[in-house]
MISE-935904 format. One record per residue (C-alpha): residue number from 1; x, y, z. Coordinates in steps of 0.02 Angstrom, whole numbers. Layout:
<recs>
<k=NUM	X=X	Y=Y	Z=Z>
...
</recs>
This chain:
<recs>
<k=1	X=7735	Y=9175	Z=5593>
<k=2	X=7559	Y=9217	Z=5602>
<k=3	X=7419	Y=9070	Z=5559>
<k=4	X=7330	Y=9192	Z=5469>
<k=5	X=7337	Y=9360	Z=5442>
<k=6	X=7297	Y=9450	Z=5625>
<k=7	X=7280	Y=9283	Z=5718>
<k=8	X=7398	Y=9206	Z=5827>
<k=9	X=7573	Y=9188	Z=5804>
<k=10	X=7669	Y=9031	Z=5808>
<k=11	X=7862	Y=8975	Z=5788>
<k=12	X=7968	Y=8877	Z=5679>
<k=13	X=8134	Y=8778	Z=5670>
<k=14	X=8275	Y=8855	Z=5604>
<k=15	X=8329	Y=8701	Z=5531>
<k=16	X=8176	Y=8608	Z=5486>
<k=17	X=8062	Y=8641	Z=5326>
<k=18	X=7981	Y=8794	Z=5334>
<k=19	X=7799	Y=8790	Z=5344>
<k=20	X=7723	Y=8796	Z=5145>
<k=21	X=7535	Y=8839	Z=5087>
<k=22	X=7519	Y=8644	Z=5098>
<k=23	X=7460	Y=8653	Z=5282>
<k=24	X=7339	Y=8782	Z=5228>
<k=25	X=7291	Y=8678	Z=5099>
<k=26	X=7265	Y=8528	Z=5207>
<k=27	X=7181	Y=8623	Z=5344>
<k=28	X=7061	Y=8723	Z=5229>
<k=29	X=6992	Y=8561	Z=5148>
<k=30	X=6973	Y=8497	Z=5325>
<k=31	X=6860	Y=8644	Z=5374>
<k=32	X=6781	Y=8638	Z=5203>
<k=33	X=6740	Y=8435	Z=5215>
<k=34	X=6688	Y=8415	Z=5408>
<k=35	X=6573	Y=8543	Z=5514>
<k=36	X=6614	Y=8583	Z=5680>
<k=37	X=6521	Y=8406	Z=5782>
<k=38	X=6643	Y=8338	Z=5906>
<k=39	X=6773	Y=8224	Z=5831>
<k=40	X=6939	Y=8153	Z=5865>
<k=41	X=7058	Y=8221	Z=5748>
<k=42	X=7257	Y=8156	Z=5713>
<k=43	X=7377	Y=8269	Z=5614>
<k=44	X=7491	Y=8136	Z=5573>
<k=45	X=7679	Y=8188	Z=5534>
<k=46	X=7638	Y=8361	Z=5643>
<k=47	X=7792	Y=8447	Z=5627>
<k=48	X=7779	Y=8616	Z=5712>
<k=49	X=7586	Y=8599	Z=5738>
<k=50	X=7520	Y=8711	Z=5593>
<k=51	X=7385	Y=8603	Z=5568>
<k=52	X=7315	Y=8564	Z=5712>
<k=53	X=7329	Y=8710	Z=5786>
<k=54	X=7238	Y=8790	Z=5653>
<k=55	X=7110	Y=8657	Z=5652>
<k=56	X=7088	Y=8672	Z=5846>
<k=57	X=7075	Y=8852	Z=5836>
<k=58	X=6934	Y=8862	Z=5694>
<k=59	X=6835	Y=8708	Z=5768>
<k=60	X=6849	Y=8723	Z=5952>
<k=61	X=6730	Y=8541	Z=5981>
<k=62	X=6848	Y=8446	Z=5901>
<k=63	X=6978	Y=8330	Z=6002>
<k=64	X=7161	Y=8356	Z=5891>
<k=65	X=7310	Y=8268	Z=5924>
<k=66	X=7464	Y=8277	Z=5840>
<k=67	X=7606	Y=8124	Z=5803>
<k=68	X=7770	Y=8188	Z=5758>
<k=69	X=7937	Y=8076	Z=5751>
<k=70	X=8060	Y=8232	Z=5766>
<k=71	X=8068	Y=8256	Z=5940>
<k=72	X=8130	Y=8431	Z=5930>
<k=73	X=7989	Y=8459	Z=5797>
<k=74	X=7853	Y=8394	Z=5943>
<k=75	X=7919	Y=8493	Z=6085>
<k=76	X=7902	Y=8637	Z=5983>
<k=77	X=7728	Y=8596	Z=5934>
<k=78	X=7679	Y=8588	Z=6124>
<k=79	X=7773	Y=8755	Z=6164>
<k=80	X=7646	Y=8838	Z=6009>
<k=81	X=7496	Y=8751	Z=6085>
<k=82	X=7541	Y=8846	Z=6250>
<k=83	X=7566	Y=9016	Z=6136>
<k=84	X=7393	Y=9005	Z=6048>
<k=85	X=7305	Y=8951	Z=6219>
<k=86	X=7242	Y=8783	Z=6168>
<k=87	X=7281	Y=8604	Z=6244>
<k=88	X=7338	Y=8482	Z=6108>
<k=89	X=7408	Y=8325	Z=6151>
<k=90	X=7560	Y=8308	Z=6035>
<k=91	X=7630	Y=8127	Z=6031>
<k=92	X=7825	Y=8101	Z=5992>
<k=93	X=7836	Y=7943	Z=5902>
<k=94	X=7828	Y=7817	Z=5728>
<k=95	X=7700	Y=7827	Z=5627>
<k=96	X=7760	Y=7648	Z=5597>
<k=97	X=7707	Y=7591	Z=5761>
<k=98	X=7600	Y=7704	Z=5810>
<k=99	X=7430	Y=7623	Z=5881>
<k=100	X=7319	Y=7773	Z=5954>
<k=101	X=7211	Y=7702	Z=6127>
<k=102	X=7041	Y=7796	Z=6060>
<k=103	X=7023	Y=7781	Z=5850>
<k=104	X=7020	Y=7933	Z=5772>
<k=105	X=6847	Y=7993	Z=5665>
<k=106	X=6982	Y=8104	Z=5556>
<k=107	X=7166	Y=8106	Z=5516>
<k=108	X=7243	Y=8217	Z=5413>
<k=109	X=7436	Y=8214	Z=5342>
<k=110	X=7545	Y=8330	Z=5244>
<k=111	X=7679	Y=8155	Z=5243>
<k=112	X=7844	Y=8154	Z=5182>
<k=113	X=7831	Y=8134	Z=4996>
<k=114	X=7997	Y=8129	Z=4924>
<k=115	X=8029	Y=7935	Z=4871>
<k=116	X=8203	Y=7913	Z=4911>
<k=117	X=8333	Y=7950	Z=4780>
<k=118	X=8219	Y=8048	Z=4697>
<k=119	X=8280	Y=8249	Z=4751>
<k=120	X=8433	Y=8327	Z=4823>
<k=121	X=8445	Y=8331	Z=4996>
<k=122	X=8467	Y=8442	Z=5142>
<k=123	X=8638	Y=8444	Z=5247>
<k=124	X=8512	Y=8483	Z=5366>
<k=125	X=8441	Y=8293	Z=5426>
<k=126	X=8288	Y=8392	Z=5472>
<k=127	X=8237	Y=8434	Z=5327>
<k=128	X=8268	Y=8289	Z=5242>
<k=129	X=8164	Y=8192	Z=5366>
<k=130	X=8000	Y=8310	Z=5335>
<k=131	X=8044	Y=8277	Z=5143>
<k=132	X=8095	Y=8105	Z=5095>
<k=133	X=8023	Y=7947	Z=5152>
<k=134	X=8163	Y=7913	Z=5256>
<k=135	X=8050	Y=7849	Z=5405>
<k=136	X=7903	Y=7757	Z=5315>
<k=137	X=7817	Y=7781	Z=5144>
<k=138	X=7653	Y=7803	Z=5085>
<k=139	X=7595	Y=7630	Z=5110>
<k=140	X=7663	Y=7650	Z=5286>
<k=141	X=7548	Y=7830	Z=5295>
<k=142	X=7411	Y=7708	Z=5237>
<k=143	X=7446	Y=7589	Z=5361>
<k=144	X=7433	Y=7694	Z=5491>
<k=145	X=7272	Y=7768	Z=5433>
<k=146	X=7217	Y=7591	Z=5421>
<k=147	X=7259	Y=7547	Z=5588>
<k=148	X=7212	Y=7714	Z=5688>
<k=149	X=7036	Y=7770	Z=5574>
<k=150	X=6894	Y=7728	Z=5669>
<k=151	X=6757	Y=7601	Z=5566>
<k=152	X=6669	Y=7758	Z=5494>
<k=153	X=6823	Y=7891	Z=5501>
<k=154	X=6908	Y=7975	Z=5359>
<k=155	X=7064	Y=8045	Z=5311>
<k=156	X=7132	Y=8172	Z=5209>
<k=157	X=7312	Y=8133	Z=5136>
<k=158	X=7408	Y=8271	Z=5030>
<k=159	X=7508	Y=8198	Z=4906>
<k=160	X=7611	Y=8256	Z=4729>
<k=161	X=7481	Y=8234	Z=4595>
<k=162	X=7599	Y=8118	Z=4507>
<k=163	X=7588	Y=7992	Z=4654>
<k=164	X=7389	Y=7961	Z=4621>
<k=165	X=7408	Y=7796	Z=4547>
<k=166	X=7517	Y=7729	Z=4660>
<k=167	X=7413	Y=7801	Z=4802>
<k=168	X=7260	Y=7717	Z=4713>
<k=169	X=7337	Y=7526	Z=4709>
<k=170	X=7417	Y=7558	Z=4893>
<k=171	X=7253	Y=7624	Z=4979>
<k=172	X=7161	Y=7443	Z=4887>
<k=173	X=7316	Y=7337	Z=4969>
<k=174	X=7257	Y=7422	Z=5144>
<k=175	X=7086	Y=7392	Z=5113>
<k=176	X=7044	Y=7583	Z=5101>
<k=177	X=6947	Y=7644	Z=4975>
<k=178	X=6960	Y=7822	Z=4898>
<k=179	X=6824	Y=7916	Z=4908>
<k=180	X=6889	Y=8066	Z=4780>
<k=181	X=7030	Y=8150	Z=4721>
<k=182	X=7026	Y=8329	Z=4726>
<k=183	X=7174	Y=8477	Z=4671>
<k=184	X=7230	Y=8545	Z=4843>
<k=185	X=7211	Y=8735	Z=4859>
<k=186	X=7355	Y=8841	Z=4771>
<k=187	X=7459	Y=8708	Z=4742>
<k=188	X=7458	Y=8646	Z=4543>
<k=189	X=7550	Y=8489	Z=4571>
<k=190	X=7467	Y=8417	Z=4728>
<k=191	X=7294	Y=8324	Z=4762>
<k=192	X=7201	Y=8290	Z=4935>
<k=193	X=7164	Y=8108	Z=4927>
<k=194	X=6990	Y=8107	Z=5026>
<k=195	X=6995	Y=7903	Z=5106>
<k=196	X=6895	Y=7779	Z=5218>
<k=197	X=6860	Y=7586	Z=5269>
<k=198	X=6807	Y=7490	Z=5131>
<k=199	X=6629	Y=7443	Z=5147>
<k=200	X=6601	Y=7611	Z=5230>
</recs>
């Protein structure tokens, strides 16, 4: 598939979700939020590398990384890097335990959603790891945010607009305070949840 219309062309996995007009979502209200200054960015829960390649690509200063707990998911992220000519580190691992060595000044995450029970599932496991909260939930996204946001970072979390207030009380358990809650592009049911540090 194309990232945009003429631009480079990346792949996907068969058997894992399909890319969706969420990572354009995500990505646009990155570009819209943040001008093109160095920064360290994280896509957190990566998947093929939608995001941060398309981040890379339209702000070539900043540093993005990508963490992505399907293995098959993160090789295939690196192999797309390597199509669209840019060098992206892309980390295989839990966002659980993840602990980055340099904070990040911006991590952005199209997470998992689904609370479990909540949907039918996929025969495919793939799928149903990129959909329900099989690996960690949203206070574990937060967590991680918490734990890997440098002291005057932000993130940018896309999220079901019915999961706002629980999003609200989980982000004040972490010590994160919400900055705003805004529709996400194109998509009626979702909101970008726009966070930092409290205090900040």
């Amino acid at each position: 598939m194309e990232l945009w219309p003429g631009g480079p062309r990346i792949r996907q996995h068969q058997q894992a979700q399909p890319v969706s007009h969420a990572s354009v979502a995500l990505q646009q209200a990155a570009l819209d939020i943040f001008g093109p200054d160095p920064r360290r960015v994280l896509d957190l829960g990566s998947g093929c590398g939608i995001v941060a390649l398309m981040l890379a690509l339209r702000r070539p200063l900043w540093q993005v990384e990508g963490l992505e707990v399907q293995a098959e998911l993160n090789d295939l992220a690196c192999g797309n890097a390597a199509l669209c000519g840019v060098n992206i580190p892309f980390h295989s691992g839990d966002m659980r335990s993840f602990t980055a060595f340099l904070p990040y000044d911006l991590i952005v995450s199209n997470p998992p959603w689904l609370p479990l029970g909540s949907g039918k599932t996929s025969p495919i496991q793939a799928r149903n790891l990129s959909r329900f909260e099989l690996l960690g939930g949203l206070a574990d996204v937060l967590a991680c945010v918490k734990r890997n946001l440098a002291p005057a970072g932000q993130a940018l979390l896309l999220y079901p607009r019915s999961r706002s207030g629980e999003l609200g009380k989980a982000a004040d358990k972490t010590f994160l305070d919400i900055i705003s809650l805004f529709p996400a592009s194109g998509l009626q049911e979702h909101i970008i949840c726009h966070i930092r540090h409290k205090g900040q």
